[in-house]
C-alpha positions in Angstrom: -28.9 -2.0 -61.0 -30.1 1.1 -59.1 -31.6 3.9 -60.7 -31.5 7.9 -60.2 -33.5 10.5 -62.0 -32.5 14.1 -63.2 -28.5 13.7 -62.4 -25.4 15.3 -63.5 -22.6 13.5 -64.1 -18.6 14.2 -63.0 -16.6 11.6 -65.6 -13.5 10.3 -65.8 -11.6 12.8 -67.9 -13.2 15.3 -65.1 -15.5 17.1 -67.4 -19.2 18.2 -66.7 -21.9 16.5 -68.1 -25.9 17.1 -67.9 -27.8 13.5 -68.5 -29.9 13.8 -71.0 -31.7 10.3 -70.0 -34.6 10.3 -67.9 -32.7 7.3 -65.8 -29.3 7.1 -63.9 -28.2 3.2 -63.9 -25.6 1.8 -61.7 -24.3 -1.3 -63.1 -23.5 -4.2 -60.9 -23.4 -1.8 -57.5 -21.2 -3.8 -55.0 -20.4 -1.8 -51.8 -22.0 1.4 -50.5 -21.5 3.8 -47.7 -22.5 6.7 -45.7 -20.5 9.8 -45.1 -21.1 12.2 -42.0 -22.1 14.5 -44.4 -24.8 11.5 -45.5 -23.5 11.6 -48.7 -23.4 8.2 -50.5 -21.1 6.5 -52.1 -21.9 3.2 -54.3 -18.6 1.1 -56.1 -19.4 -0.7 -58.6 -18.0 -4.1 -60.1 -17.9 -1.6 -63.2 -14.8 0.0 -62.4 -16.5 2.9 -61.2 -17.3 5.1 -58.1 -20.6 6.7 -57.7 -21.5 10.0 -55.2 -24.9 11.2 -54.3 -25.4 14.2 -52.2 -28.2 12.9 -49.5 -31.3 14.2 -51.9 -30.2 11.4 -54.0 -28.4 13.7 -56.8 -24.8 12.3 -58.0 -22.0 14.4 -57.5 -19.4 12.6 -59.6 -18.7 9.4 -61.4 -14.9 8.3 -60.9 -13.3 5.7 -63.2 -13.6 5.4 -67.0 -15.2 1.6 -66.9 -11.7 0.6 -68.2 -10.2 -2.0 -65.6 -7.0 -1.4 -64.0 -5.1 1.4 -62.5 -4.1 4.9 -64.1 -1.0 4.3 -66.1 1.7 6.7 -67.3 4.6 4.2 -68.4 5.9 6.7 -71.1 6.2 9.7 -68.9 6.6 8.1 -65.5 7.0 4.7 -65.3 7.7 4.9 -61.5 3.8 6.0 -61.4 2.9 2.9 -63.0 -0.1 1.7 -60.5 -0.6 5.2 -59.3 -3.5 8.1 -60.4 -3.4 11.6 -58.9 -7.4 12.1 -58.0 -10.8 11.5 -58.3 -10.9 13.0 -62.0 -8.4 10.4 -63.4 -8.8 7.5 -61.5 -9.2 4.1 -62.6 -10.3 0.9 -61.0 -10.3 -2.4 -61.1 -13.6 -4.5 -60.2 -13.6 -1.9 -56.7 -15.1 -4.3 -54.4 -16.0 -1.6 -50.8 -15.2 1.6 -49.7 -15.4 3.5 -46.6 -15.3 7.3 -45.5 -13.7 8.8 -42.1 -15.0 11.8 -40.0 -12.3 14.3 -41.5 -13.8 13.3 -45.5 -11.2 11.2 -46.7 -12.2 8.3 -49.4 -10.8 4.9 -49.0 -11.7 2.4 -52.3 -10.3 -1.5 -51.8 -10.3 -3.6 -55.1 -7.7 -5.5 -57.1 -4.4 -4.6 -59.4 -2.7 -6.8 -61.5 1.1 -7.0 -60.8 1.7 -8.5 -64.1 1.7 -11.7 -62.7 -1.0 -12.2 -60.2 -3.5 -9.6 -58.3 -3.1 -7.7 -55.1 -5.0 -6.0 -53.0 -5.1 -2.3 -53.7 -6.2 0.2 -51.6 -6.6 4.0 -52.2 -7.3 7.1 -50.1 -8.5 10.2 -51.0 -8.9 13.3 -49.6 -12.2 15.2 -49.5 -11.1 17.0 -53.1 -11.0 13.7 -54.2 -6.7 14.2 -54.2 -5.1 10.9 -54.1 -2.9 10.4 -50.2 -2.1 6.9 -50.9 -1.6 3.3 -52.1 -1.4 0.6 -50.0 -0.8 -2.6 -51.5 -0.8 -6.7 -49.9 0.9 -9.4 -52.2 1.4 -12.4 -51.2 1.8 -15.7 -52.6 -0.6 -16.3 -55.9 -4.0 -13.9 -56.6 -5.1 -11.8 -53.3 -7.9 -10.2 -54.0 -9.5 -7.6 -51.1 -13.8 -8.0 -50.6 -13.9 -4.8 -47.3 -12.7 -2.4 -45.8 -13.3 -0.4 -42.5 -11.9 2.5 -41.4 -11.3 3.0 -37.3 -11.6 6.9 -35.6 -7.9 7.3 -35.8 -7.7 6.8 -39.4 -5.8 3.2 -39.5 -8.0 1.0 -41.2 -8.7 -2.8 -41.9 -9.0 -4.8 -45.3 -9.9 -8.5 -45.5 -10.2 -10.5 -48.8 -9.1 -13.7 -50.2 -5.7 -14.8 -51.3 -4.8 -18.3 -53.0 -2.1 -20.1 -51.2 -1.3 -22.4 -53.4 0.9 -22.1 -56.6 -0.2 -25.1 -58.2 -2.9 -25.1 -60.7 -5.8 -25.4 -57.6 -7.4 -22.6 -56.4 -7.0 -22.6 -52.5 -8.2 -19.0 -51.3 -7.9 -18.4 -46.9 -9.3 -15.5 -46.0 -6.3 -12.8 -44.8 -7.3 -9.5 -42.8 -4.7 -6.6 -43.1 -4.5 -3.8 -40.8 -2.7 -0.8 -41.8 -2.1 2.4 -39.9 -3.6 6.0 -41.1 -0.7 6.4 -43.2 -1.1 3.3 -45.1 1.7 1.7 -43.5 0.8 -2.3 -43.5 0.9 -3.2 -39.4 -0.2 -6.9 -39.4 -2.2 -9.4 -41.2 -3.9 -12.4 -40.4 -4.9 -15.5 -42.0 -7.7 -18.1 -41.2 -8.0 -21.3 -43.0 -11.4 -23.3 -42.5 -11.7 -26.8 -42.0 -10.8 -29.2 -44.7 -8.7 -26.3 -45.9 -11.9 -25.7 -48.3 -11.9 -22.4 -50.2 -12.9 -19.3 -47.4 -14.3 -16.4 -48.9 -14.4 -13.2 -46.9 -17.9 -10.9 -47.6 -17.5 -7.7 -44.9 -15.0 -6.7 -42.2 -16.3 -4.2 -39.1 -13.6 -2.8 -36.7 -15.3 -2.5 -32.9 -14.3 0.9 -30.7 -12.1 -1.0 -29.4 -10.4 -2.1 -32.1 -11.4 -5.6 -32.4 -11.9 -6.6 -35.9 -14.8 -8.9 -36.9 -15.0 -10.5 -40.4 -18.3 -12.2 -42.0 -17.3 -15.0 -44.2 -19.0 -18.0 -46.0 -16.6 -21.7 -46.9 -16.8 -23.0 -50.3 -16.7 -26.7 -50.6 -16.1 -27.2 -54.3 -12.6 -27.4 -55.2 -11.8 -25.1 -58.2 -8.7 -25.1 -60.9 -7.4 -21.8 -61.7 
């Protein structure tokens, strides 16, 4: 857990409210990041999104700890998986995000599709408006661990996905790339010897666009 003192906190349902405990804690923090504004930005296994301005002073807390994605099925069920901002967002165990020069917010985590996960990604704009959803399914549970973003906007998401639709858990690691409208424009897979389980931890993109992903191989084979 990480700890802040003397902090005011922007909620969910996008009211202000002062802390009246001497300590801010984070639960579970999971992936951080930098802004050019070096503002920082902590997700959290919580469902939640965390700012602090560099002086170490939160700025807002997104997400209501609820997992999942803002639903509206009885108004607008065509904005199912979708939430408008910042101030109504929900998440669902948010596992990295990353910030571009021109203050835009990208979060990467998981949504259930009623029958498996996918990777979800979001992007924000600097008012914390939602742009986008970009989504990878593909055959049983994906599940996304990193994200970079490049200079032109298009950016990279690696994470797991389970290949197999029997009842053993086979996860390759699969890299997406999508361009800076979201648009999905390739994805890779790599499979590790012995076809053991291949878990993705972080994914860097190079100036030149070369990708680079750190991963670890699991040897123990796992039912789901």
């Amino acid at each position: 857990s990480l700890l802040y003192k003397d902090v005011i906190n922007f909620v969910g349902n996008a009211s202000q409210v002062a802390r009246t405990d001497v300590n801010f804690q984070i639960d579970a923090p999971h992936g951080i990041n930098v802004d050019f504004d070096s503002n920082i930005y902590i997700a959290s296994l919580y469902h939640k999104i965390y700012k602090f301005n560099q002086a170490g002073v939160n700025q807002y807390v997104s997400g209501d700890a609820t997992p999942g994605w803002r639903k509206d099925e009885a108004t607008d069920p065509a904005s199912k998986f979708l939430e408008t901002s910042l101030a109504n967002a929900r998440f669902n165990a948010p596992e990295d995000l990353a910030n571009d020069a021109n203050g835009n917010i990208y979060v990467t985590g998981r949504r259930d599709n009623g029958n498996d996960d996918d990777y979800c990604t979001v992007k924000y704009d600097g008012s914390g408006n939602l742009v986008f959803t970009s989504i990878f399914d593909f055959v049983e549970d994906d599940r996304a661990e990193g994200i970079a973003v490049s200079a032109d906007g298009s950016f990279v998401v690696t994470g797991r996905s389970d290949n197999s639709p029997t009842a053993l858990l086979d996860w390759d690691i699969y890299t997406v790339k999508y361009d800076n409208a979201g648009n999905q424009v390739w994805a890779k897979s790599f499979n590790g010897a012995a076809s053991n389980d291949d878990w993705p931890t972080s994914v860097a993109v190079a100036s030149n666009g070369a990708v680079a992903v750190c991963w670890y191989r699991d040897w123990e084979t796992k039912s789901k």
